[in-house]
N, C-alpha and C positions, 0 to 999 in steps of 0.2 A: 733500698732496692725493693723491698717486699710494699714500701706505699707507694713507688711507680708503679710496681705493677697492679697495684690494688685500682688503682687513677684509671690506668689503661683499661680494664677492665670491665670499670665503673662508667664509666667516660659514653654519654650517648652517642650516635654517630654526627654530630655539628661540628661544621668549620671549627667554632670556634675550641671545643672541648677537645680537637685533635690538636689544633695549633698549642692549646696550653699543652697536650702532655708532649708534643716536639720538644718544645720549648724546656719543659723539666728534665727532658731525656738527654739536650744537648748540653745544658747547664752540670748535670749527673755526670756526664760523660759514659752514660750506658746506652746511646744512638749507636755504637757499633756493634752490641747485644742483638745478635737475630732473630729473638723471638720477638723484644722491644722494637724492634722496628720491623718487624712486618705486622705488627700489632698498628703501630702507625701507619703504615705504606697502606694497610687493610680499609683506615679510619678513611683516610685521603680519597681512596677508590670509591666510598661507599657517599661522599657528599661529591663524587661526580669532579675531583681537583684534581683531574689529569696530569697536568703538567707540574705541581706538587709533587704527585705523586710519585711520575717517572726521574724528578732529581732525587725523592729520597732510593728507590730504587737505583741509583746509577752509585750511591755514595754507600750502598751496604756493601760490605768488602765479602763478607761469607754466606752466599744468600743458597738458598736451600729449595724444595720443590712450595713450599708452603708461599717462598718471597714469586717464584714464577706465577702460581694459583693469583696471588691478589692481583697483581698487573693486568693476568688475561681475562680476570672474573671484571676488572675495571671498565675493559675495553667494552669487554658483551654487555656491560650495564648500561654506559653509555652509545649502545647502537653503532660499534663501531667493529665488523667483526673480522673485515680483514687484518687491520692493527693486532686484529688478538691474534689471528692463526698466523700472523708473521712473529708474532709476539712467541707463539706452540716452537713454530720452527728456530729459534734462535735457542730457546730452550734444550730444545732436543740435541741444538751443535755442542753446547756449553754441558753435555754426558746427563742431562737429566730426561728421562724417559718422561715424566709424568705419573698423575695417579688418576684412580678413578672421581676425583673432583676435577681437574684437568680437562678430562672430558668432557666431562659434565657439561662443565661452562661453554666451550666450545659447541657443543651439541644444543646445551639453550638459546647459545646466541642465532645457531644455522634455525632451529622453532622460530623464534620470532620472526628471522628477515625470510624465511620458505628459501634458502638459499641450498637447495639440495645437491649441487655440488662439492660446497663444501663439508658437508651432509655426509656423503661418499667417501670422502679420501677421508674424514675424521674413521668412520669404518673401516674401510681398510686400513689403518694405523693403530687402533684399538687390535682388531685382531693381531697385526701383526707383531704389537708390544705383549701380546696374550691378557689383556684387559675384556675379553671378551664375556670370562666368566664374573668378572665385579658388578655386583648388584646397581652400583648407583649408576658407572659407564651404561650396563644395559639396559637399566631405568632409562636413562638420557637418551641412549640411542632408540627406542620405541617409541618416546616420547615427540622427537625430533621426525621419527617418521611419521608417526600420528599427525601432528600438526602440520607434515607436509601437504599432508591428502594422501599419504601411502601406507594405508593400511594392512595392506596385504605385506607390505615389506617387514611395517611393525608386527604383525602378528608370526612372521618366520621370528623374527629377534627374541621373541616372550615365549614361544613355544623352547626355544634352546637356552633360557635362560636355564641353570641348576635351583636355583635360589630365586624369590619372586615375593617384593614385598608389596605396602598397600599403594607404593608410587608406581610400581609398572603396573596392577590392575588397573590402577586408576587413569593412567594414561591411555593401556589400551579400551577400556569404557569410553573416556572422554574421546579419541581416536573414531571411534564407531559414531558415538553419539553424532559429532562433528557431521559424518559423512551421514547422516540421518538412517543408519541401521539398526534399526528400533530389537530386531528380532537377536541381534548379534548382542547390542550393548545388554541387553536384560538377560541373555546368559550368560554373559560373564560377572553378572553380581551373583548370581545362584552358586557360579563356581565358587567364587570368590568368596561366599558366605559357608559353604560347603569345605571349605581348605580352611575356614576358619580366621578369617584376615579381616580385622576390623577395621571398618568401614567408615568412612570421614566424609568432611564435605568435598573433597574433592573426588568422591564415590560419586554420590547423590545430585549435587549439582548440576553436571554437566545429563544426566536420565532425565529430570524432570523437565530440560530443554525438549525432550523428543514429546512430552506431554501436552500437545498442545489443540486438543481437540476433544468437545463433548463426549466423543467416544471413549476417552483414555482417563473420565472423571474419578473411577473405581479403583484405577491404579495407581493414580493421584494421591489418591488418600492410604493405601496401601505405605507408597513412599514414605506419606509425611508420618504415621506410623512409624515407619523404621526412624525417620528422623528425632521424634521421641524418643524412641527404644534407645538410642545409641547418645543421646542426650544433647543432639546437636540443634535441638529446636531454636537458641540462640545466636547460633551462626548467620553474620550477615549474608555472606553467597550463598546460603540454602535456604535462608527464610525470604531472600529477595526472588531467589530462583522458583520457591515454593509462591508466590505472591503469584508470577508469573503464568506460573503452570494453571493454577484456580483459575485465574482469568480467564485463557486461553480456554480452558475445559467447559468455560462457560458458567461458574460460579463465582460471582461478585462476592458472595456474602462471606465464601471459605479465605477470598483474599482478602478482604476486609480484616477479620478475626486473626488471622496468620498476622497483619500491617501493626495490629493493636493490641497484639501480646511481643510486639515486638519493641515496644516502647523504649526501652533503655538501652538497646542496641544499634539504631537504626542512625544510617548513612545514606548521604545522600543518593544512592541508586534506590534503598529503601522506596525513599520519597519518590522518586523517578519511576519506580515497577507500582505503586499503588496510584499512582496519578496516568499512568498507560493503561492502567485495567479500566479506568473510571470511563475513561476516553475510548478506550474500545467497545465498553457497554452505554455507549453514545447518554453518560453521567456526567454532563457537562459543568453541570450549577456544583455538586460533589467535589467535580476537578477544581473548580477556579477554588471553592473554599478551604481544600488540601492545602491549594497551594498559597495560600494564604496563610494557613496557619504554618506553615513552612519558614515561611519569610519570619514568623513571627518568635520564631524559637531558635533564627539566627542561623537558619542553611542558608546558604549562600546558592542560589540557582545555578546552573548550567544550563550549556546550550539546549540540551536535551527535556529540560526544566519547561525552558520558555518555550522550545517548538509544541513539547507535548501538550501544557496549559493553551496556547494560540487554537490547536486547532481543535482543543473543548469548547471554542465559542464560536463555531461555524452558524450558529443556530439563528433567527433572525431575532426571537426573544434573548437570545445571549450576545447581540451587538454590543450592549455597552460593556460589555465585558469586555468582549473584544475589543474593542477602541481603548478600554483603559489599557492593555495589554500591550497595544502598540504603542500608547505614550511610556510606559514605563519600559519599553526598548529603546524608546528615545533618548529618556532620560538616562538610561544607563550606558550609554551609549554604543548598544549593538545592532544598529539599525542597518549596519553594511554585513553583517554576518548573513551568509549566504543562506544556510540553515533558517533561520530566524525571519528573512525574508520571502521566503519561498512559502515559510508557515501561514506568512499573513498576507502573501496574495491569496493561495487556497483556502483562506477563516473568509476572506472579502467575497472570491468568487463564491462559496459553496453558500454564502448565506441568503443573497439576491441579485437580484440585475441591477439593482440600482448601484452597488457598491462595487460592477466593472471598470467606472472609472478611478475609484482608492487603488482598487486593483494595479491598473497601467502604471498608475502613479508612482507605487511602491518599485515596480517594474523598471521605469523610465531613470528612476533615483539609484537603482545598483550600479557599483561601479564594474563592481565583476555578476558576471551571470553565466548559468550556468544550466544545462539541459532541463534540469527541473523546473525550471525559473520559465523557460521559451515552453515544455511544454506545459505550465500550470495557465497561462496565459492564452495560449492556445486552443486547450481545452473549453476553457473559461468563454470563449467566444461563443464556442462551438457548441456547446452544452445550453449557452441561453439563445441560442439563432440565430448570433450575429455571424451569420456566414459569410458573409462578406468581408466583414473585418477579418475571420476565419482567414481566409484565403489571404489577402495582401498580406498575414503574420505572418504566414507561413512561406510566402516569397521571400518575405525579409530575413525568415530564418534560414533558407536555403544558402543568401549573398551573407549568411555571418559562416565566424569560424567554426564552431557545433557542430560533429554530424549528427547527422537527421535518426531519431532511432523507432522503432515501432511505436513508441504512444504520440510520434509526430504524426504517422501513416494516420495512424488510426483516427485521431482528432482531424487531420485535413479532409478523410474519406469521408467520415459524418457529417460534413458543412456543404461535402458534393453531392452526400444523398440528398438533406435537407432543400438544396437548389436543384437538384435533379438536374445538375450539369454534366452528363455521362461523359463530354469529348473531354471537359479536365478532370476528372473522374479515371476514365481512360490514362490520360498521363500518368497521373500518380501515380496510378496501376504500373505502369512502367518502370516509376523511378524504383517502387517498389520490388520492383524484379530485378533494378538494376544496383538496389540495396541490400538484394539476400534476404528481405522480409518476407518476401509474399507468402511463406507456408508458417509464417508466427502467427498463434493462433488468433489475436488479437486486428492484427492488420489484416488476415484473410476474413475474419469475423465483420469487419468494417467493408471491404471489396464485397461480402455474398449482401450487405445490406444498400451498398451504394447500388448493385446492378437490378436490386428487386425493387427500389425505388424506382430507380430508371426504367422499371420496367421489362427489363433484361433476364426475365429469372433463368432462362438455359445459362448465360453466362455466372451466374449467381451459384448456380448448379458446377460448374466449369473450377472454380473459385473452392467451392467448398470442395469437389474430388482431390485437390490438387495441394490437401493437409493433409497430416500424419490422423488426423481426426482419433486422437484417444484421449481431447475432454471434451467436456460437454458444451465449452465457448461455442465453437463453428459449428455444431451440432441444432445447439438452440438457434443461430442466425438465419438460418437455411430451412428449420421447421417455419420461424417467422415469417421467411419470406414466402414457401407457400399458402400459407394461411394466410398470408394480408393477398396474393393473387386469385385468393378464392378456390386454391387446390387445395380443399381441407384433406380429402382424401390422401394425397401424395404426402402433407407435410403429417398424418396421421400414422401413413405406411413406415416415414421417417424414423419415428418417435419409437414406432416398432424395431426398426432398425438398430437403433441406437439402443436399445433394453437388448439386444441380444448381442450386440459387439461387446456389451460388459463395460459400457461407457457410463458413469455415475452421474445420473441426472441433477438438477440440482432445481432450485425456487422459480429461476428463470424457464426452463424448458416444461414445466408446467402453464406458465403466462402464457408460454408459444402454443402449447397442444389445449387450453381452452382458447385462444386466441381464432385455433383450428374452428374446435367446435363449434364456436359460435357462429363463423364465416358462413358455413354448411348449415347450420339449424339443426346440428347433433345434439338437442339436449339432454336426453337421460346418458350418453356419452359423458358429456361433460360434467353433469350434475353427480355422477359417478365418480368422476376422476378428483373433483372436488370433496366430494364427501371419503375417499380410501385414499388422498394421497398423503396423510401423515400416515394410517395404519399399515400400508403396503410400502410405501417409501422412505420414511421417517423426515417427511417434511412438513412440516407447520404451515397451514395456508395464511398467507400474507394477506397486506390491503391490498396488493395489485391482485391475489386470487380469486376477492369478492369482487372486486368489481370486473372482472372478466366473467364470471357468474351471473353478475346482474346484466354486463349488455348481452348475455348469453340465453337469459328467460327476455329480455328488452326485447332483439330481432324476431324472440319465438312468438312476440304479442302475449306473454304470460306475467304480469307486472305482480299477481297476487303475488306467486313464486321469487319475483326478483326482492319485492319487500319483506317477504317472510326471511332470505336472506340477510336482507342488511340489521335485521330483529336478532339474528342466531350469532352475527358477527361480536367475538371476544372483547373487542375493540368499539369505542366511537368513530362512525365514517368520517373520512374526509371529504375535502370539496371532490375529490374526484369519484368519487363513488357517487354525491351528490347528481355530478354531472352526468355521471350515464346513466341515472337512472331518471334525470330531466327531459334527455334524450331518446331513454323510452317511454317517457309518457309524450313527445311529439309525434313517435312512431305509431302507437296508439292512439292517441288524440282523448286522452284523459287530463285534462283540464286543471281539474279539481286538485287529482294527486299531485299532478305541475306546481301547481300554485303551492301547495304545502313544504314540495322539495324547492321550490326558487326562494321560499321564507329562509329557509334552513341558509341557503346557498349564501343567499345575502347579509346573512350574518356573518358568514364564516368570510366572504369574500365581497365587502360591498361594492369594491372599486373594480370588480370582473365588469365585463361590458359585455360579454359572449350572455351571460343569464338574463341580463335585462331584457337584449334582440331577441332571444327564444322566447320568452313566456312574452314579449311584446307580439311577436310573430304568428304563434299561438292564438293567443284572443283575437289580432286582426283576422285569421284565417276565420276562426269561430265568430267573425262580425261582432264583439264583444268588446262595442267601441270605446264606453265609460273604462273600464278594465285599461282597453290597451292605451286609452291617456293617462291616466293613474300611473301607470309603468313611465309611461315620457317621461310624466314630472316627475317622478324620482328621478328619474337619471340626472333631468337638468340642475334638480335642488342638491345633489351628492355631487356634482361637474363630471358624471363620467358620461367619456363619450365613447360614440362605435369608432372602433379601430379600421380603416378603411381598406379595403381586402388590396392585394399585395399580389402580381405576378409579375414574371422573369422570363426571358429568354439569354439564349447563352448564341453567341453572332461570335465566328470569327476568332471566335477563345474568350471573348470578352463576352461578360453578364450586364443584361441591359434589365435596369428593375423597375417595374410602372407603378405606381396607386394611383386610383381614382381618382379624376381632376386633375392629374399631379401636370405642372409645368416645368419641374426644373429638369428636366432631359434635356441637354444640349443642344438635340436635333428634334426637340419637342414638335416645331411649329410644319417640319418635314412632316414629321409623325400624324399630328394631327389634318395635315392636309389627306394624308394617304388614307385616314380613316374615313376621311371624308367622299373620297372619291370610292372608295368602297362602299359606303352605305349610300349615294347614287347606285352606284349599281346594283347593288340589291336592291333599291328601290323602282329602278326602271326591269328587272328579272321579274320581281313580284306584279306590274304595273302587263306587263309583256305576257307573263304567264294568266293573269285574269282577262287579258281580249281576245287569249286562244280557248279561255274558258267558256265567255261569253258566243265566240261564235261557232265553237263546237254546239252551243246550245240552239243558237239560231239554224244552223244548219239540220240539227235535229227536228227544233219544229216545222 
């Protein structure tokens, strides 16, 4: 008797280690022993063998609260919770109240599924069996609240607790933290340090989720400190969580050292939380090499693995990366995982236009899709100009099953600015009101920028009153849109506006308020705003901040000032900075500096065709004719040519699109006839108006 139960004891929880000791206990003749068999019935429940399970329970003749506990702990393991509370209530017929494990399980199964009805009647049963005061019942019962989203209910439960140990602190922490109560969850570790109740990972964990911003780096480290202190620096959920937070906080280098003191510990989330930070501090060559060495010490990846590595190689120098990354989806065969494809349309779209159509293709190849899917594609049009394709995807996504959600609005309104087709522009607008979006700040951000294209800024104005406006999205659209209409002042008064509603500006609504200045010829304004907005605002001036600076001295004719800029700038320019400051040497008609900045350009961008037209434009203007063939022949010896200028009209609801020369219009030869009979007529107007010229003269002499 004494080596069954030694066996039982011993025994891991595997199919097979429970069927040996069935096996010895039937053979023994101690299967009708009730400790012995709910020792078994426990084993059964715990490898998920239900229906095992429930025949050794039907064959115990003497079963006890301990034989009801395993059954209902079975059912909540296996996600199945009304089984269990029919499982409570037959128990409760056959005279057994229950204990505070009973609950328990009952109470974790209602956490997981958020079933807060059953939620409810376990509380009122608790109370009314007087398990209200048992520590673990009212663990569970806080806990179950917590997890609901009802914190306030859990916070009545732990306030009436007598008795309070480190599971209900930690519940109600983890409770708060959940609801992102940054101010709540950190006094209740004070208390809790205060009462004296030592503190675990499941303390700490769930705080350093709330840690997720440069600002909170001090207390960051304060945490991981405690974590030390209390010796849990080797815990995987606090050293993965602690990875996180550093990241988040804006420290690569703290997550790094937390990832590689964690060496003999680490699981796969490990790997998954130091490959998320690599890829949030846009560490793409770092990620793909993690994960490499990953592979190489025998993790087995996850979904989360392959998404997060895909879109480390959005970058155009990380294509081949990317491409190898989609063959080894192939190969592994998760190329239909929704997840996994949705990573590698977005790695395709974000890295070039030429890689829209991998894009579709990955697209066209799912068998199930899914909102992310339509809008990644979407976006993808709309982001490189193909507005046109914009709009037909976005018809097609209408006539599928998908509803349309705000980052549809939004992506269709950008491809209607872009064409400056206000009447379907207008529509969306509609559908938008007929979807409940119009005041998400996103979709009204797209409507204040589609009606200032269009020209329409009252309505843009109309659009922005008509959001809760308390970020700074619609805020920044609507300073844009006066400042590209030449109301620097209005979109100035904005800006003012917006500093005094206590709305938190951000990188963007600086681009828009020098975007201002420069419209107007505000420059010690602007020059101002640039040089105080890290010190007054705590923002870092970006590459888009320089180069709003530079066409800001470009319009003012001050080019010393725009180069002594790009001299000051922390960074090497891009082409774009390149370009507006090409732009203001055309403005100016400096030559010389032209020609230094188009060297520059055309290194970084040989196949631009926009640099070659301008410095060719340039010298033709300056009759600088050796020069402006010089420029030709480059073009012809490198094949790039001028892009033929491009407009639209919208007829009807339908978009009609011309280029230069172009013949394939349908109704081309209509078209062309009707230009023709127009430039007759201006030519008989012009012809008409010099004979009234001529003999108003005669008549004078």
């Amino acid at each position: 008797m004494r080596a069954l139960q030694s066996l039982i004891e011993s025994s891991v929880a595997t199919l097979y280690g429970v069927s040996v000791t069935h096996c010895w206990a039937i053979k023994l003749g101690t299967i009708t022993d009730t400790y012995t068999a709910n020792n078994i019935l426990s084993g059964y429940t715990k490898c998920r063998e239900l229906g095992v399970a429930l025949k050794v329970f039907d064959e115990i003749p003497h079963r006890d609260t301990v034989t009801w506990n395993s059954m209902i702990a079975g059912y909540v393991n296996c996600g199945n919770l009304e089984r269990a509370w029919r499982a409570l209530n037959s128990m409760r017929r056959c005279g057994f109240m229950g204990d505070g494990y009973t609950f328990a399980s009952i109470l974790k199964g209602v956490a997981c599924e958020g079933c807060i009805y059953f939620g409810l009647l376990a509380h009122s049963l608790i109370v009314k069996t007087g398990f209200e005061g048992d520590v673990y019942s009212a663990s569970a019962l806080l806990d179950m609240y917590a997890k609901c989203e009802r914190v306030e209910d859990a916070s009545t439960v732990f306030h009436g607790m007598p008795e309070r140990n480190s599971v209900s602190w930690n519940a109600m922490i983890a409770g708060f933290a959940e609801a992102g109560d940054r101010e709540t969850s950190f006094f209740l570790l004070d208390s809790m340090e205060r009462e004296g109740v030592r503190l675990d990972d499941g303390t700490l964990a769930p705080l350093l989720t709330l840690l997720d911003d440069p600002e909170f780096y001090k207390i960051t480290m304060l945490i991981h400190a405690k974590i030390i202190k209390h010796g849990l620096a080797f815990d995987n959920t606090v050293c993965n969580a602690t990875i996180t937070s550093y990241s988040e906080c804006g420290s690569i280098a703290d997550a790094k050292k937390m990832f590689v003191s964690s060496i003999s510990t680490r699981d796969l989330v490990t790997w998954n939380s130091m490959l998320a930070a690599y890829v949030a501090h846009n560490q793409g060559l770092l990620a793909f090499k993690l994960f490499q060495e990953m592979l190489d010490l025998g993790f087995k990846p996850d979904i989360y693995t392959y998404t997060s590595t895909i879109s480390a190689c959005f970058e155009d120098a990380h294509q081949n990366l990317g491409k190898s990354m989609h063959a080894l989806v192939i190969k592994t065969g998760l190329e239909q995982s929704i997840s996994i494809s949705n990573s590698l349309i977005a790695m395709y779209l974000k890295s070039n236009k030429r890689y829209v159509e991998d894009a579709t293709q990955i697209f066209e190849s799912m068998v199930v899709k899914d909102n992310v899917s339509w809008n990644s594609v979407l976006t993808g049009f709309s982001q490189y100009g193909l507005s046109e394709h914009a709009l037909v995807f976005f018809k097609k996504m209408r006539s599928g099953p998908l509803e349309l959600d705000h980052y549809a609005f939004s992506a269709v309104l950008r491809s209607c600015s872009d064409l400056a087709t206000l009447q379907l522009g207008q529509q969306v607008h509609a559908l938008a009101l007929k979807s409940s979006f119009e005041a998400n700040d996103f979709v009204a951000s797209s409507l204040i920028f589609m009606y200032s294209k269009c020209g329409i800024i009252e309505d843009a104005r109309k659009s922005f009153e008509a959001t809760p406006k308390d970020t700074s999205i619609t805020w920044n659209s609507i300073i844009f849109g006066y400042a590209q209409h030449g109301q620097g002042k209005a979109a100035l008064d904005l800006f003012t506006l917006m500093r005094d509603s206590k709305v938190k500006v951000d990188h963007i609504t600086f681009v828009a308020v020098l975007t201002a200045c420069s419209h107007i010829g505000l420059v010690e304004e602007g020059q101002s705003i640039l040089e105080y907005m890290e010190s007054d605002y705590g923002i870092i001036p970006r590459m888009e901040h320089y180069t709003c600076g530079i066409d800001l001295f470009g319009r003012a004719g001050r080019l010393e000032l725009a180069k002594a800029l790009i001299e000051s700038m922390p960074f090497e320019p891009d082409a774009t900075v390149w370009k507006t400051l090409l732009g203001a040497c055309r403005t100016c008609g400096d030559i010389e500096l032209a020609t230094q900045v188009a060297s520059c350009l055309l290194e970084l961008e040989p196949e631009e065709h926009c640099t070659y037209v301008l410095l060719s434009n340039m010298y033709g203007h300056l009759k600088r004719w050796d020069e402006k063939a010089s420029v030709k022949r480059l073009m012809r010896e490198r094949g790039v040519k001028k892009v033929p200028g491009c407009s639209w009209i919208e007829v009807k609801n339908e978009l009609h699109a011309f280029n230069a020369e172009d013949h394939s219009h349908p109704y081309c030869e209509e078209i062309y006839q009707v230009l023709e009979n127009l430039m007759s007529e201006i030519k008989n107007l012009e012809n008409a108006t010099h004979l009234e010229i001529i003999c108003d003269l005669d008549s004078v002499g």
